[in-house]
N, C-alpha and C positions, 0 to 999 in steps of 0.2 A: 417757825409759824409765820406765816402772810399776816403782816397789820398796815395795809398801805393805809396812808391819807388819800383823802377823798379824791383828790386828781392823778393820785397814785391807782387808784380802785375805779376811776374811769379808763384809764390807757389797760388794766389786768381784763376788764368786762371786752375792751375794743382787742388783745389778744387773745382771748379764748374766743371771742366772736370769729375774727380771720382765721384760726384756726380750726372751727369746723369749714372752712371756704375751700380748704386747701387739698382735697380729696374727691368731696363732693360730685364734683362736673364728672370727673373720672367715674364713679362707680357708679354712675346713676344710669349709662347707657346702658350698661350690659343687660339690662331684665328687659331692656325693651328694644332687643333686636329685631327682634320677630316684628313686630308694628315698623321698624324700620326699613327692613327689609320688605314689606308688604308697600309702603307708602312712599319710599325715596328706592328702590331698587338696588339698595345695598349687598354688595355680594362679599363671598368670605375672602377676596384680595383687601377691600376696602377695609372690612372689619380686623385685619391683619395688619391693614398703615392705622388703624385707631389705635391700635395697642398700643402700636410705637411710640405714637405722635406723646404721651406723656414725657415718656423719659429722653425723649428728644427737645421736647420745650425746657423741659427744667433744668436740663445739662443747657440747653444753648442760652438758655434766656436769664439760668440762672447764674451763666458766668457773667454777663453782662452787669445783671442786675448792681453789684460794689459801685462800679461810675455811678450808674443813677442815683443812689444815694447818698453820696458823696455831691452830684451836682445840686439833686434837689432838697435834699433833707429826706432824712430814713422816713419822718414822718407822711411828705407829702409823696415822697414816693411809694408809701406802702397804698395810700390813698390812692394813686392812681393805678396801681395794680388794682385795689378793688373793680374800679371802673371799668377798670379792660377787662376783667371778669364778668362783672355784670351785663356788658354790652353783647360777649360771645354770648353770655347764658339766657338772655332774653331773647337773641337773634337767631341762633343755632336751629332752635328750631321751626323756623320760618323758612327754612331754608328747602329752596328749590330742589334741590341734586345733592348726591353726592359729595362732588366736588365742592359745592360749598359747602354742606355739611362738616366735611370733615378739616376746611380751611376755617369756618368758625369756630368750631371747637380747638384749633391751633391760637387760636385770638384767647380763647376760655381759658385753656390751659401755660398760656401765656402768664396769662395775669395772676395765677396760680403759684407759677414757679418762680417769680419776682416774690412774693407773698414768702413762699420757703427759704430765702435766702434771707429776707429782712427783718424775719421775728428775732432769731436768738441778738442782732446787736440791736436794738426795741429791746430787750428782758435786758441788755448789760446796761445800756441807757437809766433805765426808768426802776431797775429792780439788782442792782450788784450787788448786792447781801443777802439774795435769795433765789440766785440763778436757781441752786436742786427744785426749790419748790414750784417756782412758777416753769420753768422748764418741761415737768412733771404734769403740770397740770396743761400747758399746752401740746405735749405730744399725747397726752392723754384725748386732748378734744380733738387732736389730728385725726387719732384710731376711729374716736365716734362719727367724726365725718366721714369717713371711709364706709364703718360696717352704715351709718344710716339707711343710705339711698337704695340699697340692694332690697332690701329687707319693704321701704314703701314705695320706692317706684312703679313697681306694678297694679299695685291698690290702687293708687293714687289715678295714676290713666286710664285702671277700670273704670274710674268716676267721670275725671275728666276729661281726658285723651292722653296721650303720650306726651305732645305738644306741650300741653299744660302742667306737666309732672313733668318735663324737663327742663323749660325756664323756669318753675317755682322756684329751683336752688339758687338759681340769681338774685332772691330775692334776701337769701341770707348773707350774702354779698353787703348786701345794697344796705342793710342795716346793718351791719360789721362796720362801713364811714360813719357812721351816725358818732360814736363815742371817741373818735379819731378828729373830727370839724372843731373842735375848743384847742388841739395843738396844732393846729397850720400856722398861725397869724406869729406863731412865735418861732416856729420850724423854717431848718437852713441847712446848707450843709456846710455851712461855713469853720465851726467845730472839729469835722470830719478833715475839709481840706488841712485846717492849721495842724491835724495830729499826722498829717502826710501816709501817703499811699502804704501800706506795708507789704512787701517783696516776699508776699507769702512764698511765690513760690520756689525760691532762694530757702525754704524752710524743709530740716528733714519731718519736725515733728509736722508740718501744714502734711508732709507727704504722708506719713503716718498716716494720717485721723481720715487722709482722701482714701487712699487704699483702704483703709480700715472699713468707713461708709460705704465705699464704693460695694466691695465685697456683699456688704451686708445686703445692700439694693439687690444686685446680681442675684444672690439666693433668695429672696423673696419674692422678687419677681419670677423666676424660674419656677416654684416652686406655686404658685397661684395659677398658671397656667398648666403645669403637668398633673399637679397632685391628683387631680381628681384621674386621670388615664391610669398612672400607677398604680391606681388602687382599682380602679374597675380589670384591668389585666388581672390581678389577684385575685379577682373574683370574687368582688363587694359589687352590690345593686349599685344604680344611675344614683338615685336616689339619697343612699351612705354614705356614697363618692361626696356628693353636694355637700352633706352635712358636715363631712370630717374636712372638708375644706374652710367650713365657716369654723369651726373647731381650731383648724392652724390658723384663718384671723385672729378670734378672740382671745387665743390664750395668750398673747401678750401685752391684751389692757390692763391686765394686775399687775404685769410686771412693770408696765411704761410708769406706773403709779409711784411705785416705790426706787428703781431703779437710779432712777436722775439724785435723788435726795439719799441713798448713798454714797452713788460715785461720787458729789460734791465736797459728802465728808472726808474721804479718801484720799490722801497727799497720792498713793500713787492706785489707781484702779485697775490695773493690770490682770490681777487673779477676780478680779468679777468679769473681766473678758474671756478670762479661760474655763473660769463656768459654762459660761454661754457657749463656749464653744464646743465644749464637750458635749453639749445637749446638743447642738448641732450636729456632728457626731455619731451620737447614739441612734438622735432619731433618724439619722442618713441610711447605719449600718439597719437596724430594724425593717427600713423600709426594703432595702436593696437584697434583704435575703431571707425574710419569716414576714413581707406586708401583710397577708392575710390573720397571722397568726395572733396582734394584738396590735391590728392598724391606731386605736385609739393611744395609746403609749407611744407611738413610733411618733404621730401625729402633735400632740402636746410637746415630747422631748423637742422637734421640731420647729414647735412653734415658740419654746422658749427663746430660742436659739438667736432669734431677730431681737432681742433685748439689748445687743451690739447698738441696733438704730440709737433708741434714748442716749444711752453713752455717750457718744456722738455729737449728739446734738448739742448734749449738757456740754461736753468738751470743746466746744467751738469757743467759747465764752469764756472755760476756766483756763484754756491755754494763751490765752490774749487779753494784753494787756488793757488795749485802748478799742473805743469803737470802731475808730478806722479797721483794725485789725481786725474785731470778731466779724465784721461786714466782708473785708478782704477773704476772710478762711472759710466763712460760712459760702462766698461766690466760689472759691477755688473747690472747696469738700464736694459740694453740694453739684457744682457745674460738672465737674470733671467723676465724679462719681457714680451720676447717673447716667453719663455717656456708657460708661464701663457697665453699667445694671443694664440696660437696655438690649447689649450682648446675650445676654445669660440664659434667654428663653430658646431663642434660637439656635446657639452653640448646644444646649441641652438636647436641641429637637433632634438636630444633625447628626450627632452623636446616637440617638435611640434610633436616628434611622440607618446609621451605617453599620449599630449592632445587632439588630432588633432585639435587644432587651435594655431594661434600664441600670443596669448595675454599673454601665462607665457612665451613665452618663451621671447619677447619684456620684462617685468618684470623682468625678470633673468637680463635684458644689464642694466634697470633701478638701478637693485640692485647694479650693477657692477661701475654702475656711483655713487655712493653711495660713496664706498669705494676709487674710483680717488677722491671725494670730502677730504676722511679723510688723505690719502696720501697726498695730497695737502697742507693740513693744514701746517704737518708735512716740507714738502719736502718747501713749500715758505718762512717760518722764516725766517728773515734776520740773517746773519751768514754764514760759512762754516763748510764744513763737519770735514777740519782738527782742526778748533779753535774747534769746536765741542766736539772732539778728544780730542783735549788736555785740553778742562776746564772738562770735565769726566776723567782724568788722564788714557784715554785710546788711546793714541795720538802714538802706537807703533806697526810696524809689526810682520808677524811671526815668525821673526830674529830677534826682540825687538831692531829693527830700528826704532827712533822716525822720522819721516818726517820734513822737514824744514818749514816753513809756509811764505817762499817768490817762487814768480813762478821766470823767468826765460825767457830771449825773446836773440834771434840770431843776 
């Protein structure tokens, strides 16, 4: 159970705040294409590099992101991720064209994916004796920021324009710094440098937990984009289709909930990835060959499936010793993972068009969950990445700075 002190219970308020930030900008265009395409002459090439532009910043920006933290302090650099969020998300839509349009919104989702890499070593910092919980409770506000904006962005620019419902979200940004401004004056990264770079990627478990993520991204992304075609080919209305898509969102907010605060109890969580993945599985085969016949079954089993994410996350932190580290593995996971998700729509698409039906291309996610099973193996051993490191007598950066193997709290 969570009992922070009071400045403990302001940094938990300032991560569950960034943690509805980190979604947001993302999901909030989609309802208001149509006004976009009316008012900036957005056509469906452009709306095809939006897609991307997420899992392209967050891989690219989010591999970067370990330096910056390490230079500035996790703190002030999570702050200036907000900034650069806020600035896309006020600006964006001001935007004249196109081309800017979609170059701010690379600014927005910028400051986004710095944000994904910075919280879990933030929760190893400020809360190591409660990684499951608070872990729990911020992928938990990840999910909400995600399902919010779909759901009031359209409302909202019925009132007041599109314009106006799309920099609002900047504005939850912009108070996300507010309980973050009392840890600057003490924030460094000086901490981080003294525990030295960690060669994560000299790690098989770092490789592990990247496959593992990565995988899980690839399927979910694929999976938000096709589901609804799949199901209408079956011969379910536009309408169903929609539904049982918001259906594979939600049903893994119950599970984000509880999910993180078992695997934590768990020396090794291996057989709670093989859960998930047989519900991965289930709901694959269902789909690929009886969709119509109990799409809401097929759809849930499916959606369990991405419970791999939380795991994940939680694991960044309990397989790493020091902050250096969870910062190091949270950039590698997180960068290079989403590089590999970013594939997964398109590889899907190519595949239904060179079969015309979906059963390889479902096969293909099948295969995918394959390999989360063998990263998994990998990435759950009990251990850390640093002791890793150092019983391979590879425990050294690329300064042939060996890292300390105790973490570090405020």
């Amino acid at each position: 159970m969570l009992a922070p002190r009071r400045p403990q219970l302001l940094v938990l308020v300032g991560i569950v705040l960034v943690a509805l930030t980190l979604r947001s900008a993302a999901t909030a265009v989609s309802p208001l294409l149509e006004q976009l395409r009316a008012d900036l002459d957005i056509g469906t090439t452009a709306v095809g590099v939006l897609g991307l532009l997420a899992p392209a910043c967050f891989a690219g920006v989010g591999a970067l992101t370990p330096a910056l933290g390490r230079r500035l302090g996790l703190e002030r650099a999570l702050v200036l991720s907000l900034f650069v969020t806020v600035v896309g998300s006020l600006t964006r839509p001001l935007a004249p064209s196109t081309t800017a349009f979609l170059l701010l919104s690379a600014v927005t989702l910028s400051g986004m994916a710095a944000g994904n890499v910075l919280l879990p070593p933030l929760v190893k910092r400020y809360f190591p004796g409660q990684i499951g919980p608070v872990t729990s409770l911020y992928v938990v506000m990840i999910a909400a920021g995600a399902a919010l904006p779909p759901y009031l962005a359209a409302p909202v620019a019925d009132s007041i324009g599109w314009r106006l419902s799309l920099a609002s979200w900047g504005l939850v940004a912009l108070v996300a710094v507010l309980p973050w401004l009392p840890r600057l004056p003490a924030a460094s990264g000086v901490g981080m440098i003294a525990q030295g770079r960690v060669a994560v990627l000299r790690s098989r478990r770092a490789w592990g937990l990247t496959v593992m993520f990565g995988m899980t991204a690839l399927n979910v992304y694929a999976l938000f984009v096709w589901l609804p075609p799949i199901l209408i080919d079956a011969g379910l209305s536009v309408d169903r289709a929609g539904g049982l898509l918001g259906l594979y969102a939600g049903t893994g907010i119950p599970a984000s909930i509880v999910v993180p605060l078992i695997a934590a109890r768990m020396r090794n969580p291996f057989p709670l990835v093989v859960l998930f993945t047989a519900f991965f599985g289930i709901g694959y085969a269902g789909l690929a060959f009886a969709p119509a016949a109990h799409p809401a079954l097929w759809v849930v089993l499916a959606g369990l499936g991405p419970s791999t994410f939380p795991i994940s996350i939680t694991m960044i932190n309990l397989r790493t010793t020091t902050e250096s580290g969870s910062s190091s593995l949270s950039g590698m996971v997180q960068g290079i993972g989403y590089a590999v998700a970013g594939v997964g729509p398109l590889a899907f698409g190519l595949l239904h068009d060179a079969t015309d039906a979906w059963t390889a291309s479902l096969g293909l996610l099948s295969g995918t969950v394959g390999l989360m099973l063998v990263g998994a193996w990998f990435a759950c051993r009990p251990g850390t990445v640093e002791q890793e490191l150092t019983d391979r007598g590879l425990a050294v950066d690329d300064h042939g700075v060996a890292p300390v193997l105790t973490g570090q709290t405020p």
